[in-house]
Every structure is written in C-alpha cells, then in structure tokens.
C-alpha positions in Angstrom: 20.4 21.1 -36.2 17.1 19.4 -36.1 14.5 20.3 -33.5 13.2 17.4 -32.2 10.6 16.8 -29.3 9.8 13.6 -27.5 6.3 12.4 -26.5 6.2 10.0 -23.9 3.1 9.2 -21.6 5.2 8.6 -17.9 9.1 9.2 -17.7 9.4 6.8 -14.9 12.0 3.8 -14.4 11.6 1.1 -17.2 13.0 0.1 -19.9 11.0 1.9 -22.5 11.9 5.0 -20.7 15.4 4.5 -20.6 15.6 4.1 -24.2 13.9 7.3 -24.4 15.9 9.4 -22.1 19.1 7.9 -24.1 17.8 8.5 -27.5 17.1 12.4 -26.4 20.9 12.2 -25.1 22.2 10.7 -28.1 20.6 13.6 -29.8 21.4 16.0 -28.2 25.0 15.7 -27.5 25.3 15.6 -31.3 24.1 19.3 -31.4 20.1 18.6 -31.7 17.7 20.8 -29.8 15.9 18.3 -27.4 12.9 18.7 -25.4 10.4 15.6 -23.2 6.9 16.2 -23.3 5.0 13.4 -20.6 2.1 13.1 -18.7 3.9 12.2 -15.5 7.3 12.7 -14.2 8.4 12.3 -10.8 12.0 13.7 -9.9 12.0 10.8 -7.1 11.0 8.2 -9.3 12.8 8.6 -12.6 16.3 8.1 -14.6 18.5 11.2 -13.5 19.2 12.8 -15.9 15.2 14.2 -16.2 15.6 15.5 -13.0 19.1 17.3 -12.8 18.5 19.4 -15.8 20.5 17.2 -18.4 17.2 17.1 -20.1 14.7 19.5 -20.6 11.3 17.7 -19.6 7.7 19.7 -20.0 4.3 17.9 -17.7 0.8 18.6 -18.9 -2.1 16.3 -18.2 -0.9 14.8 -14.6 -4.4 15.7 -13.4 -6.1 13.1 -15.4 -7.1 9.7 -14.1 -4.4 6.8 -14.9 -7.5 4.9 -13.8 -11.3 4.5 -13.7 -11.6 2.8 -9.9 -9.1 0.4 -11.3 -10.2 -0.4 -14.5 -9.8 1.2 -18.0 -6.2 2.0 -17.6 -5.2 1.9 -21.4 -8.1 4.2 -22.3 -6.7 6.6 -20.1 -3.3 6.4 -20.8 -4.4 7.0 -24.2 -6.8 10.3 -23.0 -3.5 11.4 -21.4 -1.0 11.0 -24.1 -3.7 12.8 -26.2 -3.9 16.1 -23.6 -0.3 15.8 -23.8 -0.3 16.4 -27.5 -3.5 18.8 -27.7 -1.0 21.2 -25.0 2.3 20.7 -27.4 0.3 22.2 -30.4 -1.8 24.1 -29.1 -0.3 26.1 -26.1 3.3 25.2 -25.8 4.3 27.5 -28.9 6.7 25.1 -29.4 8.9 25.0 -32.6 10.0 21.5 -33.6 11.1 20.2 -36.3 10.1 16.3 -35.9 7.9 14.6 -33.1 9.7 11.2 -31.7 6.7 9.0 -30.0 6.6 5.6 -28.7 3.9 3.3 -26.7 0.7 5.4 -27.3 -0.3 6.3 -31.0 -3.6 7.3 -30.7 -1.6 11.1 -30.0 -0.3 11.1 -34.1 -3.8 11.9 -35.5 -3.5 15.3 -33.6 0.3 15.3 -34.4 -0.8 15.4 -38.0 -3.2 18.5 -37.9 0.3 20.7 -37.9 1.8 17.9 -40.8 4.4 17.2 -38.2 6.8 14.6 -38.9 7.0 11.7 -37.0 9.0 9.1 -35.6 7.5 6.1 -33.9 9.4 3.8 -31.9 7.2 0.7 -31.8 8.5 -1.4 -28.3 6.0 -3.8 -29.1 2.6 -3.8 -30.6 0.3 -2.9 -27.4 -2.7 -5.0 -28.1 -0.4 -7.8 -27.5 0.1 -7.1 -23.8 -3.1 -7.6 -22.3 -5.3 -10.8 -21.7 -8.5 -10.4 -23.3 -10.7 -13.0 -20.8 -14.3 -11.9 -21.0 -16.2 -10.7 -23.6 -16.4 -7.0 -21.9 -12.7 -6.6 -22.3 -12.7 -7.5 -25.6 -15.5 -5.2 -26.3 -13.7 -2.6 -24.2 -10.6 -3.4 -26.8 -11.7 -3.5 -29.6 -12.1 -0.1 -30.8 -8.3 0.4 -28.8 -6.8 -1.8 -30.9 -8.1 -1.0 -34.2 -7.1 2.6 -33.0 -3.6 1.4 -32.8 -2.8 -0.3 -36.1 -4.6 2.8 -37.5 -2.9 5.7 -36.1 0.4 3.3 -36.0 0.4 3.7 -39.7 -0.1 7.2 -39.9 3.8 7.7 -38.8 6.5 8.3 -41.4 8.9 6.1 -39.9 7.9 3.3 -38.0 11.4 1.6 -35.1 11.4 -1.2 -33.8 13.8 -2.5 -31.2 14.9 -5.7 -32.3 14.1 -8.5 -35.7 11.3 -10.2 -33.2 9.4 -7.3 -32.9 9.4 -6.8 -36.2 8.6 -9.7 -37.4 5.6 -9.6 -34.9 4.5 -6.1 -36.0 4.3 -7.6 -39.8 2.0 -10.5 -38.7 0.1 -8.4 -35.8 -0.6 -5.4 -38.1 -1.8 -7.0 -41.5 -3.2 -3.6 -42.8 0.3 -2.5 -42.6 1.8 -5.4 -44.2 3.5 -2.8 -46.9 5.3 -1.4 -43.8 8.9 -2.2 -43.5 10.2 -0.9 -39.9 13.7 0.1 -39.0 15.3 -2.2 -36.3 17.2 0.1 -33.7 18.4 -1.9 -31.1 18.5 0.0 -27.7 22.0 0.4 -26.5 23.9 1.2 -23.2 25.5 4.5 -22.6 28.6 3.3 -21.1 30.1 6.1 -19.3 26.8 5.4 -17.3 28.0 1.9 -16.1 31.8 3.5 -15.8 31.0 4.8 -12.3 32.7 4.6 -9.2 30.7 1.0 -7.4 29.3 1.9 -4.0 29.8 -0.7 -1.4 27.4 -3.2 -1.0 26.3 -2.4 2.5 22.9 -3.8 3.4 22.0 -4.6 -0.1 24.1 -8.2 0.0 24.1 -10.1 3.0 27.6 -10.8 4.4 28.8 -14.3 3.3 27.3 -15.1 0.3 29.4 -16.7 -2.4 27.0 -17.1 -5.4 24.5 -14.5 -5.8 21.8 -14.3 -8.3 20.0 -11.1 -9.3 16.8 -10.5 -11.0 16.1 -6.8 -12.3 12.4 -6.2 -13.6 9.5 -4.3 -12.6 7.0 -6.3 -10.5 4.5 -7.2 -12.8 2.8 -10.7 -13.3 4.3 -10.8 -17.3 7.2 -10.8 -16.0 7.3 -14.0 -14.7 9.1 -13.1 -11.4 8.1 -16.1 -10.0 10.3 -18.2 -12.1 13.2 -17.0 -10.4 12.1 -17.9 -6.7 10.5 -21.3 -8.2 14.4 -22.1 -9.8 15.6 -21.1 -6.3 13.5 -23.9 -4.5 14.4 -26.6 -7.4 18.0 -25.0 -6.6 17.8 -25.8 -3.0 17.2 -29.7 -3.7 20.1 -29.9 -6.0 23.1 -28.3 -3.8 24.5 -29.8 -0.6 23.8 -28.1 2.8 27.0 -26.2 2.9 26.9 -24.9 -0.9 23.3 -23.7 -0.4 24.0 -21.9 2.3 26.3 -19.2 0.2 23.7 -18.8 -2.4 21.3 -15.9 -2.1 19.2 -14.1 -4.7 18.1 -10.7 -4.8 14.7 -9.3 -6.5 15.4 -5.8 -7.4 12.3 -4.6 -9.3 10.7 -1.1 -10.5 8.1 -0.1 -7.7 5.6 2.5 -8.0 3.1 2.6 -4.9 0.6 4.3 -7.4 0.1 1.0 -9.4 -2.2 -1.6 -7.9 0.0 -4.4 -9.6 3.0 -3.3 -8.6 1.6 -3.8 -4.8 0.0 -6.9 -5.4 2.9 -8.8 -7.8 5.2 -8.0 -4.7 3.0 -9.7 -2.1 2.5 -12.4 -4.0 6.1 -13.2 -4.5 6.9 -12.5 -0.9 4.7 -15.6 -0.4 5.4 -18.1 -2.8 9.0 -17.5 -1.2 7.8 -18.6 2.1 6.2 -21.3 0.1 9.1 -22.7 -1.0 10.8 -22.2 1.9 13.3 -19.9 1.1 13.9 -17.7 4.2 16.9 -16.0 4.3 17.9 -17.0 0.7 15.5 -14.0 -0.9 16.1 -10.5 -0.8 13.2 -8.2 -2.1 14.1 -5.1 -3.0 11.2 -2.4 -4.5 12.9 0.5 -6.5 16.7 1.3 -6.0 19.2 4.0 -7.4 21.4 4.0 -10.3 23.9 3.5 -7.9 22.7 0.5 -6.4 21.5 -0.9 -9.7 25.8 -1.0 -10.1 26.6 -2.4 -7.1 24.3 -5.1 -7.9 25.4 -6.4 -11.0 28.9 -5.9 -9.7 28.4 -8.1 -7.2 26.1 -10.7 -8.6 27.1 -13.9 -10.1 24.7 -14.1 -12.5 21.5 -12.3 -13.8 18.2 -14.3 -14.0 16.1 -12.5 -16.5 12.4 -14.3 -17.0 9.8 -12.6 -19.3 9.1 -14.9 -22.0 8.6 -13.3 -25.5 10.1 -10.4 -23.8 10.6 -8.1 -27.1 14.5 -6.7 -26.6 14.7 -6.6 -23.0 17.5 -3.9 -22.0 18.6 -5.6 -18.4 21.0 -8.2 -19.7 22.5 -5.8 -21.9 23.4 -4.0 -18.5 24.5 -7.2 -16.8 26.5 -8.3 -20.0 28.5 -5.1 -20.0 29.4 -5.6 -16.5 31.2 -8.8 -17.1 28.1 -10.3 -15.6 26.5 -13.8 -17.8 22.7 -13.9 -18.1 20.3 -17.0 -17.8 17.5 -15.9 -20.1 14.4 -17.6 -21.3 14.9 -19.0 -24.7 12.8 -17.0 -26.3 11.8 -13.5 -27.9 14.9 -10.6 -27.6 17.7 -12.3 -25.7 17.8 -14.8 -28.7 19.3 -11.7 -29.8 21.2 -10.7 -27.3 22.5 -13.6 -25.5 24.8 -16.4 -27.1 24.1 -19.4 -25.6 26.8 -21.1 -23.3 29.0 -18.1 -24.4 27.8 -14.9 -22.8 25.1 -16.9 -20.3 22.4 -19.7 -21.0 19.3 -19.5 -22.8 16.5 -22.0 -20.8 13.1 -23.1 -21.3 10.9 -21.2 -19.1 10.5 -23.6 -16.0 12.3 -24.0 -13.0 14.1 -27.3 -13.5 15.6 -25.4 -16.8 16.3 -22.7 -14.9 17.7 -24.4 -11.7 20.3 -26.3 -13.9 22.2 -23.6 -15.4 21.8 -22.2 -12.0 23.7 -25.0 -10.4 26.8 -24.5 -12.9 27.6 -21.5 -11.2 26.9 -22.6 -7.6 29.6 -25.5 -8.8 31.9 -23.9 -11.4 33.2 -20.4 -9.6 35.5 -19.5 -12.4 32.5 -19.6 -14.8 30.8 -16.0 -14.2 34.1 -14.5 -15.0 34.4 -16.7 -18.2 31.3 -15.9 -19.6 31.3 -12.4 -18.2 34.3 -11.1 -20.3 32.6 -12.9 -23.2 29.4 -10.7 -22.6 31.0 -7.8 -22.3 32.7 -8.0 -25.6 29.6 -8.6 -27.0 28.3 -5.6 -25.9 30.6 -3.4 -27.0 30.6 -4.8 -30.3 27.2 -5.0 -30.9 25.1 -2.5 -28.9 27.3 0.8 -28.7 25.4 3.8 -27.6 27.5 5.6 -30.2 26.1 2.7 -32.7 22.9 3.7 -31.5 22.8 7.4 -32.1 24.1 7.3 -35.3 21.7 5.4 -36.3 19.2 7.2 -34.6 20.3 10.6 -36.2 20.0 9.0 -39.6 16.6 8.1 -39.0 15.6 11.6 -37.9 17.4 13.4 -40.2 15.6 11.6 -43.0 12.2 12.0 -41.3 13.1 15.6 -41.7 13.7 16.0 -44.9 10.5 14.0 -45.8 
C-alpha cells in the first residue's frame, strides 16, 4: 500500500478536477490510502464523490483572497496552493508516502523541504493560458512563469494528459528539454455513466428533433461563442420546418464567485439575441451529474469548441454515450476523435461548424452511426481501468525512487 496525498488548489466542477477525483478513486479502490488536500471545496459545487465521503478531502487556506480587487488571480492561486502545502507539512501530521500535484507548482519547493516524492500531472503548461497585452502583465508574469518551469522541474515524475501537451511542454519548457513526460490520458469511469437517465423534464423543450449540446465552463477560451455563431449560419441553411426541431443547449460550469464566469454568460445571452436565435438556445449555468446524463442521452450531437484545447475530457463523455462529437480540428480531440467515424473534426468557424451540423439536421440515422463507433472507441482506448493501472505504475515507481 502506498500513502499517497493529493494537492489540488479548488476541487470544484472541471475537467482538471475530475481527473483528479478519478485518479484518487482509481487509487484507492486498488488498496491505496488516499487523502485531497485543496484550498476550496464546496459540497454544493463539486463532483460527488468529495462530498459524500467516498473521498477523504482536507480545506486549509479558503480565507485567502482568490483575488486582489479583480486582478492578480494567479499570484494568489499560487499564495494559496502554497498555505495549502505549508498546513500538510507542517500541521496536518500527515504520513504519506508520495505527494500527487497538478496546475500550481510553485507548492513543490516546500514539498521538497520533507524530500517528498512527487508526482506532477502537467494539464498544460500555465503560462500558456493567459494573454500577456501590456507591458504590466508581462512584468506581473514574468517572475510567475520562470517560477513555473523552475519548480515544474523539481518533480520526479512529470504526466501529461495527452502527445499535444507534451510536445508543447518540450518546446514551452526549454530548460527542461532533458525531460521526457509520461502521457496518461484521462479516462471515464464507466459505472459513472451506467446510471439510471432521469427524464428530461424542463431541461429539453418538448418537440425538438435534433438537439445539439455544448458542455464547458463559461469562459471566453472556450470559444462558446462558436457554437451559437454555427447555430445562426445553421438557421440559413435548413428550411422553416427542419429549423424549427433543432435546438441547442449551453450547459456550462458556473461559479457566481468568478467575475468571468458572470460576464462570459451575458455575453453569450446576447450574441444569441444577436443572431436571432430566440427560442432555439437554452442556457444552462451549472447542473448535476444527473442532468449532465440526461443531456448527452438526449442530444444529437456534442459541439465542443476550445481550440488547442489540450485533452479535453467532454467528448470522451459524449463518445461513451453513443453520442458523435463536432470538435475543432485541433489540439486533444485530434486524439480523441476520428474524423467522419466517431464525429467531425472542423476548422474553428461557424460555416465549418454549421456544415457538419446540417448532416445531422438532414441524416437522422447518422448520430446513432457514429455514436456506436464512439463508443467503441472509448472503451478501447480510454478505460478507467487502463487508466489506473497506469496510474499505479507511475506512483509505485515514484515510491521507490
């Protein structure tokens, strides 16, 4: 048995955080003591199984500021992640044999004053994520992201989760050019998406026919508004009566707390009205587990728009529920996706978009074609047992380091 503890800044809903609650339960269902260290969990915003006692998760540090009046939000991530760490080593008395860490890893430096070993699971290299537009944010940045590829290398095994990422790890990191990093790829823990579907209810208007789905937090890198710009390109192709049975939903991780989150949705509330899309858009902040199933059971197909997006866990999700995915054509779901098999991978503009959209407004049998072919995929390629063993190998050698 290996004693293993997780260190992860906010166990809310995303997809880093999902591959973090299932990497503890692969773990630990193979005998491993398991234990979640954050800065923030809330047991009304998170995966369930943080919140009904599957997994042990500890808090420290939900006092600090996630902001400073809006600005400075990775510095204080990184503060956070940091008291995080100073409370595991210093107060917890906690015995572990190997740390697991993702996102932040400005908290290994502290890691390393107890010679712990540790696993970092690289999502994507941060400095990537943000815009630097003036000079003060790249002054502001500077010292962050030499901070990263610094501390980054300090780990003793470096994951990534998929061949894009770690190819752009090699050319973003070019002190750590020696570095070779594992490629896990997340996975789906099936007996998740083996549950009983809830009706639809209000969630689906009555009548629709062809229903398209997008599943993403609401943030602008997203590129949310892709999928209501290929609706209104959509609306020009398809007659008056076939339009009238088509309907998309935006289902998207909400958090009040975050500025963006507020913002991104009001702007997409009114490029809808812009291109007059009425009735056609459902907006939907936050949902359940539940509902997240009833939505892919029902859709006809799952838009997923982030460019460059670096593995991407959503059409995984759809794929296994017989469900094809149109997907930008670039970044993970070129490893994920098989073009004109499992769904369509488009150039990242609405005309693109819009066009494979239209094959399934025209061609009915052709989500449950492609579905079965996505499905299969999945289950060949991205098995949460796959996934833990691999996992397990990884720690297990960390361990013995």
């Amino acid at each position: 048995m290996v004693r293993v503890i997780f260190l992860h800044p906010d166990l809310g809903i995303g997809g880093a955080e999902r591959l973090i609650v299932d990497a503890a339960l692969a773990l630990q269902t193979r005998r491993h003591s398991v234990k979640l260290y954050t800065a923030h969990h809330d047991p009304s915003h998170c995966f369930k199984e943080t919140s009904d006692g599957t997994l042990e998760v500890i808090t420290a540090g939900d006092w600090l500021p996630r902001s400073v009046f809006g600005y400075c939000y990775a510095l204080c991530a990184y503060l956070r992640m940091v008291y995080v760490t100073l409370y595991l080593i210093l107060f917890s008395r906690e015995q572990y044999d190997v740390i697991v860490c993702d996102q932040i890893s400005a908290c290994i430096p502290f890691l390393k004053i107890r010679r712990s070993k540790i696993l970092f699971y690289c999502h994507f290299p941060d400095l990537l994520l943000t815009k630097r537009q003036s000079f003060l944010k790249k002054l502001y940045r500077a010292p962050i992201d030499w901070l990263e590829e610094k501390t980054t290398g300090m780990a003793d095994c470096i994951v990534v989760n998929s061949n894009f990422t770690a190819e752009t790890f090699k050319q973003t990191f070019s002190t750590l050019s020696d570095v070779q990093p594992e490629v896990l790829y997340p996975s789906l823990n099936f007996s998740a998406f083996n549950a009983t579907i809830e009706p639809a209810g209000d969630l689906i208007p009555s009548g629709v026919k062809t229903l398209f789905l997008s599943i993403n937090r609401y943030e602008r890198k997203k590129n949310l508004g892709l999928a209501i710009e290929a609706m209104g390109e959509l609306k020009t192709k398809l007659s008056d009566d076939k339009w009238q049975n088509v309907h998309l939903v935006m289902a998207g991780g909400y958090d009040d707390r975050v500025v963006e989150n507020r913002e991104h949705y009001e702007e997409l509330v009114a490029l809808s009205e812009q291109h007059g899309l009425g009735d056609h858009v459902t907006f939907l902040r936050s949902f359940s587990d539940a509902q997240k199933l009833t939505l892919l059971d029902n859709c006809t197909c799952l838009l997923y728009t982030p460019s460059n997006e670096h593995f991407g866990i959503v059409p995984i999700e759809a794929m296994y529920m017989n469900r094809p995915v149109i997907a930008v054509n670039s970044g993970g779901p070129l490893e994920t996706i098989a073009h004109k098999q499992t769904g369509f991978l488009c150039e990242p503009t609405a005309a693109s978009f819009a066009s494979a959209m239209e094959r399934f407004a025209r061609e009915p049998d052709l989500r449950d074609r492609l579905g079965r072919a996505g499905r299969d995929r999945v289950i060949n390629n991205f098995s949460f047992r796959a996934f833990g063993n691999k996992l397990e190998k990884l720690v297990k050698r960390v361990n013995r380091l």
